[in-house]
C-alpha positions in Angstrom: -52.1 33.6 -24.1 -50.3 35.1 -21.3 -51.4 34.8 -17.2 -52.4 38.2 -17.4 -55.2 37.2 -20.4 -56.2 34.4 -18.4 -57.2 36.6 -16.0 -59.3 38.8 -17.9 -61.0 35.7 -20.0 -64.7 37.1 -19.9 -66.1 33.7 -18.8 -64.0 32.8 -15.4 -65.6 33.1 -12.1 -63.7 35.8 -9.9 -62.5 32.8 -7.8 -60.8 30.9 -10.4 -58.5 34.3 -10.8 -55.2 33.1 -9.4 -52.9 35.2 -7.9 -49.9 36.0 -9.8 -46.6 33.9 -9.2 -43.4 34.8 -8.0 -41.8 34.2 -11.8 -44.4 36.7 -13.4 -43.9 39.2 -10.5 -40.5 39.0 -11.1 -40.1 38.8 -14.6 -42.5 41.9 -15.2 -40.4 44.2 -12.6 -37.7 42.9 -15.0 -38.9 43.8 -18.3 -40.1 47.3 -16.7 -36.3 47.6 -15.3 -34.9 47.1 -19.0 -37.1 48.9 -21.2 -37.5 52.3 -18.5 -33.3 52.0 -18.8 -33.1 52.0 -22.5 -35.7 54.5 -23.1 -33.7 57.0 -21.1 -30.6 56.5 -23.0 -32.0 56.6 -26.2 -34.7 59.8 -25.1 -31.2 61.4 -23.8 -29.6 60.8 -27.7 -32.3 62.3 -29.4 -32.9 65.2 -27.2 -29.3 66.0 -25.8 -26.8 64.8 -28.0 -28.9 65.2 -31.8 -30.7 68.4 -30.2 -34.1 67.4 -31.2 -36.3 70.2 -30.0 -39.8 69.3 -29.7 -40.1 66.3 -26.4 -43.9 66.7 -27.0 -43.9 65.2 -30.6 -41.7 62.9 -29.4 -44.0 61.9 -26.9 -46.8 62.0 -29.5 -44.8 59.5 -32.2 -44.7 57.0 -28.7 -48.8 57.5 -28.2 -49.3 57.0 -32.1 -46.7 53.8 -31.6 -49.1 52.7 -28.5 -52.1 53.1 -30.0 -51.7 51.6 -33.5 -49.4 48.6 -31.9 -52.5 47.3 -29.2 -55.1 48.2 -32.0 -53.2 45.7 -34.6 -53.1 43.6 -31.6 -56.7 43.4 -31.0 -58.1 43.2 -34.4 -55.9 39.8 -34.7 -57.5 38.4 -31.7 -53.8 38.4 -29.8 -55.3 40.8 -27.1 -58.5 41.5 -26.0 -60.0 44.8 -24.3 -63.3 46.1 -24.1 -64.7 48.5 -27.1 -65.4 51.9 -26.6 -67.9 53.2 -25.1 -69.2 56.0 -22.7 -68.5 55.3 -19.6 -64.9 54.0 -20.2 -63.9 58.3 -20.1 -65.3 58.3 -16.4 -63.8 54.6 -15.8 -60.5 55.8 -16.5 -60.4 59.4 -15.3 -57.9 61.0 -13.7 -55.1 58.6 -15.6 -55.5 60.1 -19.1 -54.7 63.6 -17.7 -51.8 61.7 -15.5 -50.9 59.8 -18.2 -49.8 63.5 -20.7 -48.5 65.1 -17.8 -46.2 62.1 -16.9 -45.1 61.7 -20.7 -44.3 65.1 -21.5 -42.4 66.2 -18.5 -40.3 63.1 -18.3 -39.3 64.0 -21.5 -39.2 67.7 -21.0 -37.1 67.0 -17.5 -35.0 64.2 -20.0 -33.7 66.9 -22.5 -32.4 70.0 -19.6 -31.0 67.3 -17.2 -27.7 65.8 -16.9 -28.6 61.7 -16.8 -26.8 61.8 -12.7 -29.2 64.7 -11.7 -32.2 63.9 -13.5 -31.9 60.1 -11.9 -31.6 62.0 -8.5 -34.3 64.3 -8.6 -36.7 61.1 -9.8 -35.8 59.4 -6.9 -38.5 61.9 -5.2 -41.3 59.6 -6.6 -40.8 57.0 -3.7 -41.9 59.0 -1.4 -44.3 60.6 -2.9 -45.4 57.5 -4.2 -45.5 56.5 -0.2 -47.7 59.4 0.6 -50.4 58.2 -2.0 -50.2 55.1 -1.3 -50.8 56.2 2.7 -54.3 58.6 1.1 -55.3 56.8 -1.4 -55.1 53.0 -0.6 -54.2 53.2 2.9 -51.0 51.7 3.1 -48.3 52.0 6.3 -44.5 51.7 6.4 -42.2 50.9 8.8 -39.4 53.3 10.5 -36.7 51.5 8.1 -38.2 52.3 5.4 -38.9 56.1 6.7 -35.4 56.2 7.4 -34.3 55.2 4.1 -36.3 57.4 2.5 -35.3 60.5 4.4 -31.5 59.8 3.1 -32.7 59.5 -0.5 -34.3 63.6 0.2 -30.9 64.3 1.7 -28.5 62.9 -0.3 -30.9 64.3 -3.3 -31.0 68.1 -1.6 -27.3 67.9 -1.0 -26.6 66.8 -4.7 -29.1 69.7 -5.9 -27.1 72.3 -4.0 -24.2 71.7 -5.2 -25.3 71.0 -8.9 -22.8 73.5 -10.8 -25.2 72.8 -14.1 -28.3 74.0 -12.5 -31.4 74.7 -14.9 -34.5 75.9 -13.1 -36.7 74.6 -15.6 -35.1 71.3 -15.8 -35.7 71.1 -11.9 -39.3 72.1 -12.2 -40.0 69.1 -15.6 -38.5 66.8 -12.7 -40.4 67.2 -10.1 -44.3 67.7 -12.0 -42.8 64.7 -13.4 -42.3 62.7 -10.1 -45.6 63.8 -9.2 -47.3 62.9 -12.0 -45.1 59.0 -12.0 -46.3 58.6 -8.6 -50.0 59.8 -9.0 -49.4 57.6 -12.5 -48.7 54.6 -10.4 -51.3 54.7 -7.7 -54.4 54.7 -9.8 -52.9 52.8 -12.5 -53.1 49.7 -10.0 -56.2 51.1 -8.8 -58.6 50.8 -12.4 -56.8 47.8 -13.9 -59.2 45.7 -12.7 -59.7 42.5 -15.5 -64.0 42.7 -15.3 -63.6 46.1 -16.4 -60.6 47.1 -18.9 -57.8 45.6 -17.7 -54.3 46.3 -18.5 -54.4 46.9 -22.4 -57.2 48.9 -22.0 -55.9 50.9 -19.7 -52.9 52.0 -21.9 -55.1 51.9 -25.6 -57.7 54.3 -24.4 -54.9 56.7 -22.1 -53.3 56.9 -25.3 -56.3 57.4 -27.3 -57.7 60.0 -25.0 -54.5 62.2 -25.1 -53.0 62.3 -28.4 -55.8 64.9 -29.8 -54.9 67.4 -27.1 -51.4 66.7 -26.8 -50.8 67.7 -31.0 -53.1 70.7 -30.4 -50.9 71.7 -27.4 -47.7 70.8 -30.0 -49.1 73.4 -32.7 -50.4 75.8 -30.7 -46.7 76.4 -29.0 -44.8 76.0 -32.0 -43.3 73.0 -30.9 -44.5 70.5 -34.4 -43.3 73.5 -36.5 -39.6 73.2 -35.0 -39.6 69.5 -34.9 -40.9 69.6 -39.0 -37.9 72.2 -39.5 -35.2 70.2 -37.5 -32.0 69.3 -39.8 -31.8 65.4 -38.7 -34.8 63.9 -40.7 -32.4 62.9 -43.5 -29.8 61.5 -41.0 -30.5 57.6 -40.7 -29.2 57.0 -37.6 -30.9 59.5 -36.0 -34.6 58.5 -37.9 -33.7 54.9 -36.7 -33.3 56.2 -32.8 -36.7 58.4 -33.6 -38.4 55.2 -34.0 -36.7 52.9 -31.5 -37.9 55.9 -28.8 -41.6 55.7 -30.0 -41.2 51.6 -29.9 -39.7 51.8 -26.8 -42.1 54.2 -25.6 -44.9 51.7 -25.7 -43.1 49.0 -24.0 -41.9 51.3 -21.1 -45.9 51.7 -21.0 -46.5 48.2 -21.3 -43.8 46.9 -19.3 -45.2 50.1 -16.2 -49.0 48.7 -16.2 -47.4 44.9 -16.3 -45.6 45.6 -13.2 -48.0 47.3 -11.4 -50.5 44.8 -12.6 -48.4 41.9 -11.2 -46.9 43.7 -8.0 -47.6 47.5 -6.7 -46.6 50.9 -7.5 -44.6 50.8 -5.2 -42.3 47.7 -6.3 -42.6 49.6 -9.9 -41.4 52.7 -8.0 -38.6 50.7 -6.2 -37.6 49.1 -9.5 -37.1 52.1 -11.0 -35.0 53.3 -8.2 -32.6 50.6 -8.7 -32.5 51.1 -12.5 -31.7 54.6 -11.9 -28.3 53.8 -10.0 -26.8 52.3 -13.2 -28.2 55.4 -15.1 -26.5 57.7 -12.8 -23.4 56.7 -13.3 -23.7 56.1 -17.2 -24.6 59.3 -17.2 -21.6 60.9 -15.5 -19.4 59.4 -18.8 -22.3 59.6 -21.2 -23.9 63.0 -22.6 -21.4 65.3 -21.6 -23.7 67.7 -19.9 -22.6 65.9 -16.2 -19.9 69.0 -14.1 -18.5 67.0 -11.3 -18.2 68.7 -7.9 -17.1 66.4 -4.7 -19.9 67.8 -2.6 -22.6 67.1 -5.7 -21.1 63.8 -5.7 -21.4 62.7 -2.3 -25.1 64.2 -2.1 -25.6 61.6 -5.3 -24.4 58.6 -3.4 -26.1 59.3 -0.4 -29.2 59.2 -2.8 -27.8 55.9 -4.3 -27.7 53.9 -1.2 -30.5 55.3 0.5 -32.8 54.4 -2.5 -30.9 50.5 -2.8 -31.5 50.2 0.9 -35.4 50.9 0.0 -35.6 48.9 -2.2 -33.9 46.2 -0.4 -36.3 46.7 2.7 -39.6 46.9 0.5 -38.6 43.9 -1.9 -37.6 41.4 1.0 -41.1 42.4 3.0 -42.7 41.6 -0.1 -41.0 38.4 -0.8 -41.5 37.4 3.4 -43.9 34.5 3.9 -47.0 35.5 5.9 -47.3 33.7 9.6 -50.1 31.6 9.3 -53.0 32.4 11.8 -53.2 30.4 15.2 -57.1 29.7 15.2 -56.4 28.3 19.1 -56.0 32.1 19.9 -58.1 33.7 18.4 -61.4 34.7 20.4 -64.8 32.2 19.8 -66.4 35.7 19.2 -64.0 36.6 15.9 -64.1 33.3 14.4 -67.3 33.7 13.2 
């Protein structure tokens, strides 16, 4: 049984909940670091290099993969979540709608991208991820990170304006799915709580909720129809890829609750940020879809470092001891 289990045992007093440690916090950004990097160069085979037309079957085999992977799970007692029932709809709302909108522009965004660009343009989730962290949970930053996040927008604007493979469309998937990542995030950390359905319920029921609408949506655009009729289903390689991206698809969604569970949306934000650098620059020798221009260049690495020194600043304030509190100042009044 895992920490995160132990924490949503049904029969522990809220008090006995440890916090996590420093190994699981770091581990989980880990494992969220790996599988979000594989996922996009395996998503980027299928979709750029194969030219597998449908993202949103795609994105349905990874729900399906989700869904009969934590169901398996539970029915052997490895896992535990709570069993339907009708409030878990209103428990979990908005992340189901989140959750579809997150999946199928990433993956949208994924196929009309270049890997350099796409990693760019995704670097606008910190600060939106910032902003809703300010509404919804209150949060405040420093001027550093202000700063650094002001050169990730300019080095991404000045990348964007100089992108000689522009696709409208592409830039439109990226950004919904920025907003949706960072919305994602937020309220992700927000309903995990272990007394209600904790992190495996979370995903099961997301998943569960979604994949009706989300095939309906897939027949009703013609988007299953061309995905049935595509001319790969015999190739091996490519069937073996299909099913490594729906695998990989539920641990990206694992591995994303995990590492909000453990740290923040923000960390899993800032982690992703730092995965994307090594994309980037895969990318620009990978998919052949990358045209180089010097000014599009320099806007990327002006992205680059402002988003390693974010996440330099915002892991290092994480990992900072807190001061103990002087009880000798602090007013007879408050210590009561």
């Amino acid at each position: 049984m895992t920490a995160g289990d132990q924490a949503e045992g049904a029969g522990e007093e809220p008090g006995a909940v440890r916090p996590p440690s420093g190994v699981a916090k770091l581990l989980s950004a880990l494992f969220y670091a790996t599988c979000s990097f594989l996922i996009v160069l395996v998503n980027k085979t299928l979709l750029t290099t194969y030219g597998f037309p449908s993202p949103i079957v795609l994105g349905i085999g990874q729900m399906a993969a989700t869904i009969m992977i934590l169901y398996v799970s539970k029915r052997n007692k490895i896992i535990h979540f709570p069993d339907f029932d009708k409030k878990i709809p209103v428990k979990l709302f908005p992340l189901p709608l989140l959750y579809v909108g997150n999946h199928i522009s990433g993956l949208s965004s994924t196929s009309k991208l270049s890997l350099p660009m796409f990693t760019v343009l995704r670097k606008f989730t910190i600060p939106l991820t910032l902003l809703l962290e300010s509404i919804v949970l209150g949060k405040q930053y420093s001027l550093s990170i202000i700063v650094s996040v002001f050169a990730i927008i300019l080095g991404a604007f000045i990348a964007a304006g100089s992108d000689l493979a522009f696709n409208l469309e592409g830039y439109i998937f990226v950004f919904l799915n920025d907003v949706f990542t960072a919305a994602n995030g937020v309220y992700t950390k927000q309903k995990m709580d272990p007394k209600e359905l904790g992190k495996y319920g979370v995903l099961f029921y997301n998943a569960c909720f979604m994949i009706i609408p989300t095939f309906i949506i897939s027949v009703s655009t013609g988007d299953l129809q061309q995905a049935t009729e595509f001319n790969q289903w015999k190739n091996v390689l490519f069937i073996i890829q299909f099913l490594l991206s729906c695998f990989l698809g539920f641990l990206l969604m694992y591995s994303t609750v995990l590492c909000s569970y453990y740290n923040s949306a923000l960390t899993t934000a800032v982690v992703g940020a730092i995965k994307n650098v090594s994309i980037a620059y895969i990318g620009m020798l990978v998919g052949g879809d990358y045209v180089f221009s010097v000014l599009n260049f320099v806007g990327l690495n002006i992205c680059m470092a402002g988003g390693l020194r974010y996440s330099f600043l915002t892991l290092s304030s994480q990992l900072k001891p807190k001061q103990p509190v002087d009880e000798e100042n602090i007013p007879s009044d408050l210590k009561s």
